[in-house]
Structures are given as structure tokens and as C-alpha cells.
C-alpha positions in Angstrom: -58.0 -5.4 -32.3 -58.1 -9.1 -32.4 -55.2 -10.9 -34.1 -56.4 -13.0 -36.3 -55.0 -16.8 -36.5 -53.7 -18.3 -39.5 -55.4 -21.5 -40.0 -53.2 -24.9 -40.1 -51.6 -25.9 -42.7 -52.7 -29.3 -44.2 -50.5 -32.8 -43.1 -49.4 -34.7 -45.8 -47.1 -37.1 -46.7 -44.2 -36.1 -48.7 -41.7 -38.0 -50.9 -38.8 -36.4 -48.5 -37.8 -34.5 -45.5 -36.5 -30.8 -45.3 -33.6 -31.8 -43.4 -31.9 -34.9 -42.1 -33.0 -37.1 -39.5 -30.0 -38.1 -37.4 -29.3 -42.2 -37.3 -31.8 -43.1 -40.2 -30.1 -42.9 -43.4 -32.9 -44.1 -45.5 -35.0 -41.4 -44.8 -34.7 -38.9 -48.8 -34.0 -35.3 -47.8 -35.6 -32.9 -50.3 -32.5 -30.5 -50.1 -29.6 -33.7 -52.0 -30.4 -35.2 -55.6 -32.5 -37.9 -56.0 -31.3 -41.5 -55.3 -30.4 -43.9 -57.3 -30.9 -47.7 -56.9 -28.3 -49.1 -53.6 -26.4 -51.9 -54.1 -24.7 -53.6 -51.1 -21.4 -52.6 -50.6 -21.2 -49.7 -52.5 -20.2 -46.3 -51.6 -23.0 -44.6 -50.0 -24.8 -41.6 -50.9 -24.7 -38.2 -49.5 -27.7 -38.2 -47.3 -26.4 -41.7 -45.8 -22.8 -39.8 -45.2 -24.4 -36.5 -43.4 -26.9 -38.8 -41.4 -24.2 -41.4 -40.0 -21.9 -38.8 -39.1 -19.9 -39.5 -36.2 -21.0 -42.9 -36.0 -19.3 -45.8 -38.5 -21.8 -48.4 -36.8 -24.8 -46.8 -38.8 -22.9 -46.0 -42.0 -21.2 -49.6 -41.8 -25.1 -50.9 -41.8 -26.4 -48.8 -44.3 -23.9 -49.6 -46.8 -23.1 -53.4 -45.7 -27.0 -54.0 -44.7 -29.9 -55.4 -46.2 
């Protein structure tokens, strides 16, 4: 018997990512609540937190940063 291959599934784009993409803290992770509006220099969210981890340069950025 022949196993039979499951055909690809479709590309296409999505509104977020199932998971976090280390060093880019822009990037909306499907999995953390929506969100809201950035200001400079205010606390960051949680996807910014969890994709800067270890490394103040990208968190300082992200909050400080255009």
C-alpha cells in the first residue's frame, strides 16, 4: 500500500505569529492579548518583554525608539 500525502497547506499572511521571534519585538504573537497603541517611553508590553529577554539594548530600543 501506498501512503498517501497530505497536500500543502495554503501560505498566508496572518495578523500574528504562533510564537515569538527572538530580537524583534514588533512582531504580534497570537498566543498575548492584543496591543494597544505604544507611546515612547512607556512601559512595554509583554511580547516586547519575552522577545528582548536577555538583552536591555533591544528592550531599551523598543521602548525608547521610534
Amino acid at each position: 500500500m501506498v501512503p498517501q500525502l497530505a497536500a500543502p497547506a495554503a501560505v498566508t499572511a496572518a495578523p500574528c505569529v504562533n510564537g515569538v521571534i527572538p530580537l524583534n519585538p514588533y512582531v504580534q504573537n497570537c498566543n498575548l492579548p492584543p496591543r494597544q497603541n505604544r507611546v515612547r517611553g512607556a512601559a512595554p508590553d509583554a511580547g516586547a518583554i519575552i522577545a528582548c529577554r536577555g538583552n536591555p539594548w533591544c528592550l531599551s530600543n523598543y521602548v525608547n525608539g521610534p
